[in-house]
C-alpha positions as a Python dict, from the first residue, in 0.01 Angstrom:
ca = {
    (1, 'X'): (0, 0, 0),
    (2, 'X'): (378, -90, 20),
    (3, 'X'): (502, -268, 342),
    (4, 'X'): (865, -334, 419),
    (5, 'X'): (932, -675, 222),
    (6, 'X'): (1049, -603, -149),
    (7, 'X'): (880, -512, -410),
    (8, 'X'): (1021, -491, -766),
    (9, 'X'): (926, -253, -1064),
    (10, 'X'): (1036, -382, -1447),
    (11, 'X'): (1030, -78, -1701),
    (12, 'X'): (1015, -213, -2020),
    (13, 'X'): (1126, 80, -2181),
    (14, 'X'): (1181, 260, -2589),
    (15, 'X'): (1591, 211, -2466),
    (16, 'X'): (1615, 35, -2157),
    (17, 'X'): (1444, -236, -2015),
    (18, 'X'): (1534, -214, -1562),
    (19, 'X'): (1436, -401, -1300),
    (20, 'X'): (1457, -189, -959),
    (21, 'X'): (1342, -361, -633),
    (22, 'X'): (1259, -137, -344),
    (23, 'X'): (1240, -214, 15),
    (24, 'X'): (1191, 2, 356),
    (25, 'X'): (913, 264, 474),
    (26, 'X'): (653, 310, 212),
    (27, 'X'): (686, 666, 167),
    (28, 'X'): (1027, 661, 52),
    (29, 'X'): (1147, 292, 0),
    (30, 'X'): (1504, 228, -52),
    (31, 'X'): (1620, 78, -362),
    (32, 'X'): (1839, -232, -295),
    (33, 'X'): (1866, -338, -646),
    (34, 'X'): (1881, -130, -994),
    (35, 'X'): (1956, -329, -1335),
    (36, 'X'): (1934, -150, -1705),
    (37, 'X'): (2032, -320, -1992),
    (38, 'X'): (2023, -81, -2317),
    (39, 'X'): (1836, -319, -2525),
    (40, 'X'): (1713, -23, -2754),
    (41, 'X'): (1384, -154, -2869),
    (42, 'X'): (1289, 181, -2971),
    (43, 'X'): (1579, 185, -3261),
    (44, 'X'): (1388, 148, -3590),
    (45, 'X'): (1022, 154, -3525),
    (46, 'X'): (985, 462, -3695),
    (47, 'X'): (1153, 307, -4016),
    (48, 'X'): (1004, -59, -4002),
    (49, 'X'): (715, 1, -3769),
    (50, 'X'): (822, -289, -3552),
    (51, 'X'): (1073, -425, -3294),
    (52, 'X'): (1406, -551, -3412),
    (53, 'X'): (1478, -959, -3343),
    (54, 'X'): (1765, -819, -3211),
    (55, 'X'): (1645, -573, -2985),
    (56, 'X'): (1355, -818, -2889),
    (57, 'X'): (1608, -1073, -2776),
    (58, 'X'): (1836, -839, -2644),
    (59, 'X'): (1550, -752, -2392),
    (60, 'X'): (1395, -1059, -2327),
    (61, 'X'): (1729, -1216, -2232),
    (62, 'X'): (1751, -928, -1915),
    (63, 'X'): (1403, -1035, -1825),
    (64, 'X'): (1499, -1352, -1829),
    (65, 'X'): (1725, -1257, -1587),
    (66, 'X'): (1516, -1008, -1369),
    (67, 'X'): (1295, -1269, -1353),
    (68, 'X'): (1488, -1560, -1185),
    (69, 'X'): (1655, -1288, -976),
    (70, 'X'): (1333, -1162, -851),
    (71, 'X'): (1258, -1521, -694),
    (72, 'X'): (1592, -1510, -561),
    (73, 'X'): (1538, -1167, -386),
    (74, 'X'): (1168, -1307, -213),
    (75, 'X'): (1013, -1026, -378),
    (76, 'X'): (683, -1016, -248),
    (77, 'X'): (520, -804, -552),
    (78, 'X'): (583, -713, -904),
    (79, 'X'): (491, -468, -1146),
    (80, 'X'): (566, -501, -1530),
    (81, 'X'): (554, -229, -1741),
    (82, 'X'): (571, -138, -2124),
    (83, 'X'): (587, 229, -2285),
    (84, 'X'): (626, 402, -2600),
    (85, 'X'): (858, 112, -2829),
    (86, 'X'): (599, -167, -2717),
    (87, 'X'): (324, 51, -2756),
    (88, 'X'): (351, 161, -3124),
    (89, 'X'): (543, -126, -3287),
    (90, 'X'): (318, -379, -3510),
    (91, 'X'): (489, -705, -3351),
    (92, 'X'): (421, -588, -2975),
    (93, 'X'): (141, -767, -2855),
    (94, 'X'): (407, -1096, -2957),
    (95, 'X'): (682, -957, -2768),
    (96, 'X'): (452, -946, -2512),
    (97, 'X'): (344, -1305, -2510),
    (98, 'X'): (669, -1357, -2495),
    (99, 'X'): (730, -1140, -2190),
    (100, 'X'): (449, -1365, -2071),
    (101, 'X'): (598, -1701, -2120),
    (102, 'X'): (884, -1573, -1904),
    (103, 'X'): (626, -1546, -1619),
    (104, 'X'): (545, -1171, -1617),
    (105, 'X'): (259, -999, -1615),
    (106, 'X'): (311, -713, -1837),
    (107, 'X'): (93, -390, -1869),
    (108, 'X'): (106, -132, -2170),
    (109, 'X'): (132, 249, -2046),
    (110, 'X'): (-88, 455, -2279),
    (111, 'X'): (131, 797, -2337),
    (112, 'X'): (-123, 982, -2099),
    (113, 'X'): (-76, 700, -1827),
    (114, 'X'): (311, 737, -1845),
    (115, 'X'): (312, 1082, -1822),
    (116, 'X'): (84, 1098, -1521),
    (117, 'X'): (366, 860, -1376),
    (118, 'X'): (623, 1072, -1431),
    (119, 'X'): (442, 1351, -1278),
    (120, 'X'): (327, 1166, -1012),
    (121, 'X'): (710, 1027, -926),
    (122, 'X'): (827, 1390, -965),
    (123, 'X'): (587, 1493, -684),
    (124, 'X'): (705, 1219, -507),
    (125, 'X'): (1053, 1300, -481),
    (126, 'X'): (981, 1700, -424),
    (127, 'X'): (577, 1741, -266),
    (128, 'X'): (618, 2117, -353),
    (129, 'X'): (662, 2096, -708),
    (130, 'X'): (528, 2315, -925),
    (131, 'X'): (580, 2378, -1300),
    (132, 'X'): (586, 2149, -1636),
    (133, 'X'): (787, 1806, -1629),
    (134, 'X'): (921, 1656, -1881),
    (135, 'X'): (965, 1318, -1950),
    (136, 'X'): (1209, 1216, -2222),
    (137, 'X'): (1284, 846, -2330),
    (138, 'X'): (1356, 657, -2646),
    (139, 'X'): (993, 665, -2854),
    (140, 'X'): (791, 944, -2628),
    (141, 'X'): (793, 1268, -2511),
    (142, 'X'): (533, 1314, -2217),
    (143, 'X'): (491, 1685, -2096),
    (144, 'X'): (303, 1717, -1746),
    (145, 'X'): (173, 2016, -1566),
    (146, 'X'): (199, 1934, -1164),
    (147, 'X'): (107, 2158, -899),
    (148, 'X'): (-34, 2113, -565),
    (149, 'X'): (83, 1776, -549),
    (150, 'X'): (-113, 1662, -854),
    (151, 'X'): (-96, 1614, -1156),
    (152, 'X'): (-324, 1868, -1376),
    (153, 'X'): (-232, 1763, -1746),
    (154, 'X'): (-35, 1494, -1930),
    (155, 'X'): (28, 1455, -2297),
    (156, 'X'): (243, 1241, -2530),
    (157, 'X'): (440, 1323, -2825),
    (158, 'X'): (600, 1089, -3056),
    (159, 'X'): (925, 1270, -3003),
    (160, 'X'): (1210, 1079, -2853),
    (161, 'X'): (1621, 1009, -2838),
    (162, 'X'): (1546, 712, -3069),
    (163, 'X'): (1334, 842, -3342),
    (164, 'X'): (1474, 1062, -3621),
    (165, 'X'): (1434, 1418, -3504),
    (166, 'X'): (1223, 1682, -3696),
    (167, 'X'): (1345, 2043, -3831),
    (168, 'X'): (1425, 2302, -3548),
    (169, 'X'): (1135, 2520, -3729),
    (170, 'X'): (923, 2201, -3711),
    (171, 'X'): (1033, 2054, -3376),
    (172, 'X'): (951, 2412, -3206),
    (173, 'X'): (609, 2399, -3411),
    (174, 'X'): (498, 2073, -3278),
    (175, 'X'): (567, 2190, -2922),
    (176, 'X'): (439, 2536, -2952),
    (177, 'X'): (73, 2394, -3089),
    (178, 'X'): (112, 2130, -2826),
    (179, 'X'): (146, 2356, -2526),
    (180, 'X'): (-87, 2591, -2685),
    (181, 'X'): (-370, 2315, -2708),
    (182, 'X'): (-305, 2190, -2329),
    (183, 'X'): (-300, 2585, -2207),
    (184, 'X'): (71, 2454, -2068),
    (185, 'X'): (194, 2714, -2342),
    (186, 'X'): (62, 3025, -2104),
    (187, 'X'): (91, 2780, -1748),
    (188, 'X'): (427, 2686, -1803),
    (189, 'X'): (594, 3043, -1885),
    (190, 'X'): (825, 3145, -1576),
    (191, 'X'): (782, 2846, -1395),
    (192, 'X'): (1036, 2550, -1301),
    (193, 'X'): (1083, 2312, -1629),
    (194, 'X'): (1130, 1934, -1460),
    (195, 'X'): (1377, 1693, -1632),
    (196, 'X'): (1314, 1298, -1642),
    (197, 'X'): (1455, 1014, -1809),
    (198, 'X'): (1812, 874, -1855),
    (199, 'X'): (1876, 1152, -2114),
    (200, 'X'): (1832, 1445, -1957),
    (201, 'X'): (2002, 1349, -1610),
    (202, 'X'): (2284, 1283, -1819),
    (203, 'X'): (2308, 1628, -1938),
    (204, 'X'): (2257, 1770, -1574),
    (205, 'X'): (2585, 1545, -1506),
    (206, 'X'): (2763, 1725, -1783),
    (207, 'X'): (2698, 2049, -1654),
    (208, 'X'): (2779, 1981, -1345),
    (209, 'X'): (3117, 1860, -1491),
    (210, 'X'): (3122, 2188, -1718),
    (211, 'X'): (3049, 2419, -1409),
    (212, 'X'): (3316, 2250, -1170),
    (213, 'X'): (2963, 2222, -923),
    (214, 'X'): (3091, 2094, -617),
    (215, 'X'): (2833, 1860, -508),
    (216, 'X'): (2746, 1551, -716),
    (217, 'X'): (2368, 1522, -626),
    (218, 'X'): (2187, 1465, -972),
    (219, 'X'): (1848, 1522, -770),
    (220, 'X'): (1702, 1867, -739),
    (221, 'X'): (2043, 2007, -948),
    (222, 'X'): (1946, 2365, -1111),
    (223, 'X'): (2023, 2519, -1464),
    (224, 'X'): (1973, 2817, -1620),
    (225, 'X'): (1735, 2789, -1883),
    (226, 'X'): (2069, 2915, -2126),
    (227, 'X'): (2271, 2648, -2040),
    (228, 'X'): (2124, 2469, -2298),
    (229, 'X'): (2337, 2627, -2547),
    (230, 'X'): (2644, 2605, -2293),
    (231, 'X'): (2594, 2200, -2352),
    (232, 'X'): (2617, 2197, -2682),
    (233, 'X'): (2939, 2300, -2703),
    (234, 'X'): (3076, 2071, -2434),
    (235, 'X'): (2888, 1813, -2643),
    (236, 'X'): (3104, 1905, -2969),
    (237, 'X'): (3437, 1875, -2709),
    (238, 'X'): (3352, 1562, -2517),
    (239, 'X'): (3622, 1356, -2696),
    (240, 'X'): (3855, 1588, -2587),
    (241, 'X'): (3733, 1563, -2225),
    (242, 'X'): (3948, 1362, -1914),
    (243, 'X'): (3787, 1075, -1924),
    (244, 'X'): (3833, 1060, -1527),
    (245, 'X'): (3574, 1317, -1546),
    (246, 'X'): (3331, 1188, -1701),
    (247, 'X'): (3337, 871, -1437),
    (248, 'X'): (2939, 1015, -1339),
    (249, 'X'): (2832, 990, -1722),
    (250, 'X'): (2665, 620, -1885),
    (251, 'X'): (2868, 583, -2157),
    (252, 'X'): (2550, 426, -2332),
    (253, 'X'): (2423, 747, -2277),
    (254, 'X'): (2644, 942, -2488),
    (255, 'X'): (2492, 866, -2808),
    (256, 'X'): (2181, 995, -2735),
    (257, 'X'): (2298, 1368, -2598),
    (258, 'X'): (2284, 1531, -2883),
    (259, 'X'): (1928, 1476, -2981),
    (260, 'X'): (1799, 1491, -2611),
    (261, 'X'): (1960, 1841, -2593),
    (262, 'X'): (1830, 1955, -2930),
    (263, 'X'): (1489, 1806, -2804),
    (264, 'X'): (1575, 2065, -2458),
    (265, 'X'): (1652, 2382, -2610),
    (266, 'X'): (1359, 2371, -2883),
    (267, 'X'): (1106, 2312, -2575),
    (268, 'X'): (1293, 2553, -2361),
    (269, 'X'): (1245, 2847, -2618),
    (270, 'X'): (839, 2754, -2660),
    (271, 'X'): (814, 2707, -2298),
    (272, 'X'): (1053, 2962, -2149),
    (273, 'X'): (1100, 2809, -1792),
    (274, 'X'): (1225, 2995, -1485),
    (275, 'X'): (1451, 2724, -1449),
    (276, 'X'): (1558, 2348, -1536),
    (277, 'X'): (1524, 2119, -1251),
    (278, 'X'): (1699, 1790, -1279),
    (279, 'X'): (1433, 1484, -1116),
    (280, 'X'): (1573, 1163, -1064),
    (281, 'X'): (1253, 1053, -948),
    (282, 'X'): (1018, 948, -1261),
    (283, 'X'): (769, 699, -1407),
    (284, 'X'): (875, 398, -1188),
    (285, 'X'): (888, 613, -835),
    (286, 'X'): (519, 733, -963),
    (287, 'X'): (385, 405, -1029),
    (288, 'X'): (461, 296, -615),
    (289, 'X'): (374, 714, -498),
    (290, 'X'): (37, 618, -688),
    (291, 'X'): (-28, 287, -474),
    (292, 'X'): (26, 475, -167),
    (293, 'X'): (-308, 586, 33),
    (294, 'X'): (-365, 988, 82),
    (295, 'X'): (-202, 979, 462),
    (296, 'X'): (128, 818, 349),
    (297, 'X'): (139, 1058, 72),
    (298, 'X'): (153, 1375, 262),
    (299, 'X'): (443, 1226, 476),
    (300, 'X'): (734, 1399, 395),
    (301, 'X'): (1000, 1263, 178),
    (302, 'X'): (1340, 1383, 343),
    (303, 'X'): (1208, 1316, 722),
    (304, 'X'): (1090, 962, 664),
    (305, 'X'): (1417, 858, 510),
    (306, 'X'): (1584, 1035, 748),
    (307, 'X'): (1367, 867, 1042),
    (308, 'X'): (1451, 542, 882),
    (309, 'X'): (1849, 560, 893),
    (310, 'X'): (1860, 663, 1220),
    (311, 'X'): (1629, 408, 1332),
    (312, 'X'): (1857, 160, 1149),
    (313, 'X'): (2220, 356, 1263),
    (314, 'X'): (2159, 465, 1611),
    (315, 'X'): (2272, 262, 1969),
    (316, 'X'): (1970, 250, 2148),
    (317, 'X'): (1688, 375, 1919),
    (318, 'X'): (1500, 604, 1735),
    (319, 'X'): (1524, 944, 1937),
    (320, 'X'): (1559, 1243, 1721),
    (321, 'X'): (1234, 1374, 1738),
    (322, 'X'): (1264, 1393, 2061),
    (323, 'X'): (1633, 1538, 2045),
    (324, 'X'): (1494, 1790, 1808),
    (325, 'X'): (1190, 1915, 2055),
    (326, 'X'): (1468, 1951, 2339),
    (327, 'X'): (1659, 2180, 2136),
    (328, 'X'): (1404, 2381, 1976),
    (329, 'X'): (1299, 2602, 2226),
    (330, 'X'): (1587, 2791, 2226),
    (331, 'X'): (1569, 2867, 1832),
    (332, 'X'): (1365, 3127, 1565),
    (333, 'X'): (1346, 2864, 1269),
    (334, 'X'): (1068, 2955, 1043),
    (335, 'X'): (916, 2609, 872),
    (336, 'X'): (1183, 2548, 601),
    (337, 'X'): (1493, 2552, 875),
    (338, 'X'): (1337, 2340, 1119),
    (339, 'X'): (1251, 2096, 894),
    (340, 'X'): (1584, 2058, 780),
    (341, 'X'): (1670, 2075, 1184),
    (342, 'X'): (1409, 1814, 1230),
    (343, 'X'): (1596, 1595, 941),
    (344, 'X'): (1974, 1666, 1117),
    (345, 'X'): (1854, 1577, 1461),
    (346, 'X'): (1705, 1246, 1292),
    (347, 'X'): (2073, 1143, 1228),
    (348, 'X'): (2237, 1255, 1485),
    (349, 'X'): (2306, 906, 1603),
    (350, 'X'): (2414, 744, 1257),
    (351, 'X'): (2762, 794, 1313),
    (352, 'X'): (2881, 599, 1651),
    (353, 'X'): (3040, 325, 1516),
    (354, 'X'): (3295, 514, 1338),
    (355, 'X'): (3589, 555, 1487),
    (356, 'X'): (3576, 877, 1704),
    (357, 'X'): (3853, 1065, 1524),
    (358, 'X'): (3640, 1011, 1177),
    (359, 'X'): (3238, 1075, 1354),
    (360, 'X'): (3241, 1409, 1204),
    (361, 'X'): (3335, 1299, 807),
    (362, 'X'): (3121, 985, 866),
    (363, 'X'): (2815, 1257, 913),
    (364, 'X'): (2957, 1500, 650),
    (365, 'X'): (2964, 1210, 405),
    (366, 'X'): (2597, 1104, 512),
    (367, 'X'): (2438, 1461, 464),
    (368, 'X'): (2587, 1544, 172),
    (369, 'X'): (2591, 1229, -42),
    (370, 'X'): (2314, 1014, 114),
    (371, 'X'): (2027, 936, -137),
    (372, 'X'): (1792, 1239, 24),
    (373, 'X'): (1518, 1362, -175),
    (374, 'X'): (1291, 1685, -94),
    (375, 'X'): (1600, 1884, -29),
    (376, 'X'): (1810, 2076, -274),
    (377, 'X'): (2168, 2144, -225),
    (378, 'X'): (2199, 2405, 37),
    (379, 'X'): (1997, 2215, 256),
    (380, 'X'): (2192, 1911, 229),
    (381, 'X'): (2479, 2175, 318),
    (382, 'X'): (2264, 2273, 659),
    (383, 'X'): (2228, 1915, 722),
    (384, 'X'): (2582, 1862, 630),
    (385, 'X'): (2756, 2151, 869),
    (386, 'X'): (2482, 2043, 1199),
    (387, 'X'): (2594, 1676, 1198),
    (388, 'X'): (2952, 1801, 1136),
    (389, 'X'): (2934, 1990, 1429),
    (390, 'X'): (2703, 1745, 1620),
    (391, 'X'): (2999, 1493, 1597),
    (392, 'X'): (3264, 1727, 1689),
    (393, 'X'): (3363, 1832, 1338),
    (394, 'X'): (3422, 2238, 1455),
    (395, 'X'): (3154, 2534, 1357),
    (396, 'X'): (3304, 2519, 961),
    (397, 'X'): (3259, 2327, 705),
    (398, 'X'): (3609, 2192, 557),
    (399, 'X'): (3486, 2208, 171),
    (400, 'X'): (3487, 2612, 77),
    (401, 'X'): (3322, 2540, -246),
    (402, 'X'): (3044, 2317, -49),
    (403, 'X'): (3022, 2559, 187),
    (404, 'X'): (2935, 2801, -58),
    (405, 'X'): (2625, 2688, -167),
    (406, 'X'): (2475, 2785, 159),
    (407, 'X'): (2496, 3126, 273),
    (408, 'X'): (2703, 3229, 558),
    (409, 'X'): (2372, 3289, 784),
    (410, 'X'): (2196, 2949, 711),
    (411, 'X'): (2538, 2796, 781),
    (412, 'X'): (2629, 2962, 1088),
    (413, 'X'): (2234, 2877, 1225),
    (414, 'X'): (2308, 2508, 1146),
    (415, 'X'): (2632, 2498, 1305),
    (416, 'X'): (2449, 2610, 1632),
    (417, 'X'): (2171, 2304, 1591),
    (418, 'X'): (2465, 2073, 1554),
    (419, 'X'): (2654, 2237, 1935),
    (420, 'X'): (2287, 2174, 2094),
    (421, 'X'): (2235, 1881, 1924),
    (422, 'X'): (2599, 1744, 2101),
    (423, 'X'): (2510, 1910, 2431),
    (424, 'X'): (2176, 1654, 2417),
    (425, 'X'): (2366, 1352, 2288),
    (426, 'X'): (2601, 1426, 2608),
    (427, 'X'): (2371, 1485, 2876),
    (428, 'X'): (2133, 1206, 2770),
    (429, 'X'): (2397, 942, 2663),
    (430, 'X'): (2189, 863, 2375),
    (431, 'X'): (1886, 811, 2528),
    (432, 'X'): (1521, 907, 2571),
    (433, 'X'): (1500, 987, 2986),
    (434, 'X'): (1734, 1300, 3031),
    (435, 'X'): (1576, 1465, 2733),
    (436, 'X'): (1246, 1403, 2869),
    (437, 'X'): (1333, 1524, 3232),
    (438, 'X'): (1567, 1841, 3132),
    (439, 'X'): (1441, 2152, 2968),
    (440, 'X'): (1720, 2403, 2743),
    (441, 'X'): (1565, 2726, 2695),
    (442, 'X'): (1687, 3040, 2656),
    (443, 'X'): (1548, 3410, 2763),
    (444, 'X'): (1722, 3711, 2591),
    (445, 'X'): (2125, 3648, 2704),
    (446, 'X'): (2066, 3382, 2919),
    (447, 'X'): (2100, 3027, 2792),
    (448, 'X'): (1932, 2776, 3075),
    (449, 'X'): (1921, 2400, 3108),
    (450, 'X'): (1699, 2291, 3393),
    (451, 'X'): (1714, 1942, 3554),
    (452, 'X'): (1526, 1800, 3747),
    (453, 'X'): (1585, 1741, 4145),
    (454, 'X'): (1767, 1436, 4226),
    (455, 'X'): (1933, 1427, 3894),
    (456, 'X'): (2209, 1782, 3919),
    (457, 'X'): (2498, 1525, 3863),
    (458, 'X'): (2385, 1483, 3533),
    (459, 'X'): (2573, 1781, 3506),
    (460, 'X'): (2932, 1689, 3450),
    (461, 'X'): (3251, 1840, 3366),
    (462, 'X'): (3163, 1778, 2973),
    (463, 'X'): (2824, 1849, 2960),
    (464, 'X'): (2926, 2153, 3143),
    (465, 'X'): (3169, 2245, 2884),
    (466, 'X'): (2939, 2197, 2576),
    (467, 'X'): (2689, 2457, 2708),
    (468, 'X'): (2937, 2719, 2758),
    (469, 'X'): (3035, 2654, 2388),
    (470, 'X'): (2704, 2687, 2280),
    (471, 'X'): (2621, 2981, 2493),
    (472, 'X'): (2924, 3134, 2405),
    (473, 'X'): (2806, 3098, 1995),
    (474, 'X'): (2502, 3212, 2053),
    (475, 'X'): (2617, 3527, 2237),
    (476, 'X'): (2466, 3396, 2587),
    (477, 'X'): (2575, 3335, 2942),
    (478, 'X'): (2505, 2972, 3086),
    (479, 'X'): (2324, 2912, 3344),
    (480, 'X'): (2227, 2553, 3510),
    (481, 'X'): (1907, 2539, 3749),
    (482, 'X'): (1684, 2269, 3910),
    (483, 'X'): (1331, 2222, 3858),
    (484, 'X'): (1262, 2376, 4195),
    (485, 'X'): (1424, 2698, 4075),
    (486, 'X'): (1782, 2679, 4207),
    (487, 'X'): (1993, 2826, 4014),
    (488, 'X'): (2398, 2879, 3928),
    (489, 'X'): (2574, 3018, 3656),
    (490, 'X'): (2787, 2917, 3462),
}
């Protein structure tokens, strides 16, 4: 199992070779450090059967690197691995020895291996997944079937953005006997389609760029199954396109679009998806999710990272648990909301050191472009519009087109977290012994905070004025009372 001192992953991959260290909670660590150089030692193999000099020293020169960084960093573990390029290629048990000398210790992914990987690091960054991933890289193809948090089937196909591309007749005949042999051919029609690998997030960022999508969150981002044709003819203008525009896109990347988007829409049309689902989670996220033991696992993505910046951000501690209990009494969440309550309240202390007049864009910016996974866009909105309000931002949103991507109900419920999350911030200063000794409920119009006796001067002038604002949204009159049952309204 992971603990909190660093642990790197190396990917020797068909067209990258990365080194990504990771440090923080073990359910979600936090990447501190991410490396790729395009060494392409995929380019060829199907031609010459064997890595390039080039490419080999092109790659060995970054793990040269990696490797006297990784000493550097006091990484306390590391993983090495090799997929489809090293795999296949005549010459790559020597470019292993080589990897070797350096002072790895390198291990080859059989296709089956690396797609259970990928599955496993798509569950990782979204526990309800459910449908076929896809994992696209320079020499492979690996096609996954996850669902209740496991993965069910994994194949490899020697189909990839570096090998020369079939037909369309025979490309769409490999896949359909593929999926057909697997059963994914009949378990994979109508549900989610999951995209991995550099490729294929790449083409998410173009649509976002094509669609004018407001929120630049690779993770979790949708697409109609017919975009795919929608792509191609951005592809054919990209040279035409603001180059300020594409500042999200890897220009390395570029090359390879065409073919990984060719490779999309042949699969698409065997496997007729609900709907393309962008992962930014894949083989190297899998490989630590697999480490993990079975209790760690079923902690949930979003709240641990969530836990983890505020217990990093906040003045005086880790409270929003606690903040979140306070204020739940006096709302009808069903599971999904209050989990995404449960998340807002965790961060409801991130954003003190900001100046006052900026608390409420220093949350915004956190919600919305923090590096949150289990959550898709309009949730990241509802965390986004209860911190804004939490830190005095007002009950809308200031983005329209952001704001849109929630609808007006789910906003207007998180706006009314974030007022009772500020009336608990106020009346506890921050900390754990008001929350613990006060009680907010609320019965039909009535909207009550109980204190307990000794402790009525809690009750100041702005505390006083935050739960008339909140009773006021919620359509309530406010009323203060003591634990022995005194009561006044206000």
């Amino acid at each position: 199992m992971l603990d909190r001192e660093p642990v790197a992953i190396v990917d020797i991959g068909s067209n990258s070779v990365r080194l990504v260290v990771y440090a923080g909670a073990p359910r979600i660590p936090s990447i501190i450090f991410n490396e790729k150089v395009m060494a392409g030692l995929g380019e060829g193999i199907a031609e010459t059967g064997a890595l390039s000099v080039q490419s080999q020293e092109k790659a060995l020169s970054a793990l040269r690197r990696f490797w006297l960084l990784i000493g550097q960093m006091g990484v306390a573990r590391t993983r090495v691995v090799a997929t489809a390029a090293v795999r296949d290629a005549s010459n790559g048990a020597d470019f292993l020895g080589q990897v070797r000398a350096i002072g790895f210790k390198p291990q080859i992914l059989s296709g089956e291996r690396e797609g259970k990987m990928a599955g496993l690091g798509v569950i990782s960054g979204a526990p309800d997944a459910d449908g076929i991933a896809g994992d696209l890289g320079g020499g492979s193809l690996e096609l996954v079937d996850i669902k209740n948090g496991a993965v069910r089937k994994s194949i490899s196909l020697p189909i990839g953005v570096l090998r020369p591309l079939p037909s369309e007749s025979d490309l769409r005949m490999l896949f359909r006997q593929a999926l057909k042999e697997t059963g994914m051919a009949s378990r994979g029609k109508g549900r989610p389609f999951y995209l991995v690998g550099g490729s294929w997030r790449t083409i998410g960022r173009l649509d976002m760029i094509a669609t004018d999508y407001p929120l630049p969150i690779t993770h979790h981002y949708r697409m109609e199954p017919a975009r795919t044709a929608a792509i191609a003819k951005f592809l054919g203008a990209l040279h035409k396109a603001d180059p300020k525009s594409l500042a999200t896109v890897t220009a390395t990347r570029i090359p390879t679009l065409p073919v990984a988007r060719q490779i999309l829409d042949a699969l698409v049309r065997e496997l007729r998806p609900s709907e393309l689902i962008v992962s930014s989670f894949g083989i190297r996220e899998g490989l630590l999710y697999s480490e993990l033991d079975a209790r760690i696992r079923k902690l949930d993505p979003l709240l641990e990272a969530a836990r983890e910046a505020g217990r990093g951000l906040s003045r005086f501690g880790e409270h929003g648990d606690l903040l979140d209990r306070w204020i739940r009494p006096i709302f009808d969440d069903d599971q999904r909301h209050a989990r995404i309550r449960l998340a807002a309240c965790l961060l409801a202390d991130v954003a003190w050191q900001a100046h006052p007049d900026f608390r409420a864009e220093r949350g915004l910016e956190m919600a919305l472009h923090g590096n949150w996974v289990g959550v898709d866009a309009s949730e990241r909105v509802m965390m986004a519009q209860a911190l804004f309000s939490n830190f005095g931002g007002g009950r809308r949103l200031p983005d329209a087109a952001i704001a849109d991507l929630c609808t007006a109900e789910e906003l207007e419920r998180a706006s009314l977290w974030g007022l009772a999350m500020r009336l608990g911030q106020r009346l506890s200063g921050g900390l754990a012994a008001s929350l613990e000794r006060s009680i907010l409920s609320r019965d039909r119009d009535i909207l009550r905070l109980t204190l307990q006796r000794g402790e009525e001067a809690l009750y100041g002038e702005t505390v006083e004025r935050r739960l008339k604002k909140l009773a006021t949204a919620l359509g309530c009159r406010a009323e203060v009372a003591t634990a022995h049952g005194r009561i006044r309204g206000k």
